[in-house]
N, C-alpha and C positions, 0 to 999 in steps of 0.2 A: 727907529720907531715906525716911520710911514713905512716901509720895507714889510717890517711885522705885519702892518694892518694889510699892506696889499695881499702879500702870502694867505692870511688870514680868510680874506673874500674872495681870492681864487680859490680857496677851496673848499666856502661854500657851496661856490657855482657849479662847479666840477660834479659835487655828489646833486645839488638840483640838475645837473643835466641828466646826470643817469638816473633818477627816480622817474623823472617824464618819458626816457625811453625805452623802461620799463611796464609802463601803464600805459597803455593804449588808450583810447580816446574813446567814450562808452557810447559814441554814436556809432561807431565802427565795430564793435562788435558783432552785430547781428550781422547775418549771411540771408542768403537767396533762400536757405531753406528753413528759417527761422519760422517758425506760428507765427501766424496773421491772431493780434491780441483778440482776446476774447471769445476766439475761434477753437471747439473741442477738437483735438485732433486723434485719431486712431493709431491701435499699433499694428502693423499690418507685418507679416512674416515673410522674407524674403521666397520669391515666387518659386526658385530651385529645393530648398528643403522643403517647402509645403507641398509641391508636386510629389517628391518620394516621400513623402510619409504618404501621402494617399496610395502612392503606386504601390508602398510595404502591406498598407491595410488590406490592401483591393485581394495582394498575392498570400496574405496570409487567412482571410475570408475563402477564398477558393482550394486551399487546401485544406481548412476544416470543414469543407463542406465534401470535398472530395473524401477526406477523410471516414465522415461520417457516415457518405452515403456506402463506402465501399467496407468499411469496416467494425459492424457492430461489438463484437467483442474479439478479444487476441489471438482466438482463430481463426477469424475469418482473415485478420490481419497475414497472419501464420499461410492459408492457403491461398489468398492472393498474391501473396508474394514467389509461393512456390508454381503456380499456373503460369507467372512472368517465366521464372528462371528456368521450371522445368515442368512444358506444359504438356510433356508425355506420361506423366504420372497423375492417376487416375488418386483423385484427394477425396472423394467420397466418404471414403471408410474414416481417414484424418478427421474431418468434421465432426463424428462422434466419439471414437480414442479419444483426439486430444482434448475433447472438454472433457469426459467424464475423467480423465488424468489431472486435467486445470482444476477443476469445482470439486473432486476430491482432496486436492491440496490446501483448497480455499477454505472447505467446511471443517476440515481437520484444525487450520490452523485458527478459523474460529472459534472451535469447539475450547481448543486448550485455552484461548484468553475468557471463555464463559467459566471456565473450569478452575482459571488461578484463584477464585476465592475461596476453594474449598482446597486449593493445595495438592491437586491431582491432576496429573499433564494426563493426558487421552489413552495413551499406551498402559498406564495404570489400571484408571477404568473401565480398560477394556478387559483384563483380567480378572479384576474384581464383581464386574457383571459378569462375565461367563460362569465364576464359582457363584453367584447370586443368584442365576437364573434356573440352575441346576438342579434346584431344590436342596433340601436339609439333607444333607449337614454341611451340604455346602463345600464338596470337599472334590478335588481331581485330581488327578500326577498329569507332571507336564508336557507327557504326550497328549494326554486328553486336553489340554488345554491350546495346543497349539493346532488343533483342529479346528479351531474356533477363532484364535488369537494370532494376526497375521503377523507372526513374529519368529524370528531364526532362535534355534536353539540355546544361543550367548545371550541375546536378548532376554531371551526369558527367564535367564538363569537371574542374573541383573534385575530383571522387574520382580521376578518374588523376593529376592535378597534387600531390595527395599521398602516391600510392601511387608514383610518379615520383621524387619527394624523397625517400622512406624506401628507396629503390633498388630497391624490389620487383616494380619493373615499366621497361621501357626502352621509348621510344618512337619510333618511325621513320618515315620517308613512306611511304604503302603504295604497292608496285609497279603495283597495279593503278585507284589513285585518288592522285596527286599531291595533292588538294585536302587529305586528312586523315591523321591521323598515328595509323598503328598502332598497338596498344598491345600488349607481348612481355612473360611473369613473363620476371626474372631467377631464375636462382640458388636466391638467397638467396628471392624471392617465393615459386618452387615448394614452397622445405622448410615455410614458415610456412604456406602454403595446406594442406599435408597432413599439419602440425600441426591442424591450426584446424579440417578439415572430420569430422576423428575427434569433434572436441568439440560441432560442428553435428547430425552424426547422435546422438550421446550425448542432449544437447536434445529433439531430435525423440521420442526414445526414454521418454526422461522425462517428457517434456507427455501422453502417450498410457499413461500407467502403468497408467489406471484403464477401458481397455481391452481387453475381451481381442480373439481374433485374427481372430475373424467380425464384432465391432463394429466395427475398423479396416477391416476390408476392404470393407463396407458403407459408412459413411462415406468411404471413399476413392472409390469407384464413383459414391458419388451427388453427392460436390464435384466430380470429373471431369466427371461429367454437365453438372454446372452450367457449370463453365468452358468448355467444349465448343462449350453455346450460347453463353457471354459471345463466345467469339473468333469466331463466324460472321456 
């Protein structure tokens, strides 16, 4: 029986020894770098990352400013880079090509999303006004229309074959050429053409905003110019 009890409070003691050596003493917790009570303390960002973000900002501020200064739009981008690489090439002429090649691509490709409400991509419209502006009856074979309409001959066959379908245009033998088949608006082609070419001039109007009316007419004189000689 005393045997039992002793076994018994040995192994009391045994699990009290290891519960105190487990728990630390709560005066001794606190270290040297513990807050002084009562005292706000800050968080302060170790001094090596704070330095390189500042060094990233500083290097990324001076390349959109270099950026900036040397490259107003994706020409200038375009012929600064080629005066680096190849600064025997006389890029004068490039400054003009390649915007009126860029902001041709630009206005077009605005034109078509002005134009999806009415269900007419540009190349359409452009048909459609050419027989619309022609006067009554409204009618050309598609040679006459490729004078007008900057499109290869499959192309065109294609744009009246769906302008054909949508019933906007009727197609007949022409009297004076049995070999090709005139192309006539219908109807219904004429109201959508003079829907559509309000919304075309509108466009035109919009791309030119930041023009005023001696800048337009100067630019227009001197791309006349141009095309003048392209068609001689």
């Amino acid at each position: 029986m005393l045997s039992a009890i002793y076994l018994h409070v040995k192994i009391l003691a045994v699990n009290i020894i290891r519960r105190m050596s487990r728990t630390p003493d709560r005066k001794t917790r606190k270290t040297a770098t513990d807050p002084v009570p009562g005292r706000r303390q800050s968080r302060q960002a170790p001094a090596a990352p704070r330095a390189a973000r500042a060094a990233a900002a500083s290097a990324s501020a001076e390349t959109a400013a270099e950026t900036a200064e040397r490259s107003g739009d994706v020409v200038d981008q375009l012929l600064h880079d080629w005066s680096r690489e190849r600064p025997d090439l006389d890029a004068s002429a490039m400054a003009v090509v390649g915007r009126v090649l860029h902001l041709g691509r630009l206005f077009e490709a605005d034109l078509n999303r002005s134009l999806r409400a009415l269900g007419i991509p540009y190349s359409d419209l452009d048909v459609l006004a050419t027989l619309r502006r022609c006067g009554a009856p409204y009618r050309l074979t598609p040679t006459q229309l490729r004078r007008s309409v900057l499109l290869t001959s499959g192309a065109m066959t294609a744009c009246l074959n769906r302008l054909e379908a949508r019933g906007l245009i009727a197609r007949s033998f022409d009297a004076n050429d049995r070999r090709s088949l005139a192309a006539e608006l219908s109807a219904e082609g004429v109201r959508l053409i003079d829907r559509a070419i309000g919304e075309r001039f509108a466009h035109a109007e919009r791309s030119l905003d930041g023009l005023d009316a001696a800048e337009r007419a100067q630019l227009a004189r001197l791309l006349r110019k141009l095309r003048l000689r392209r068609a001689s």
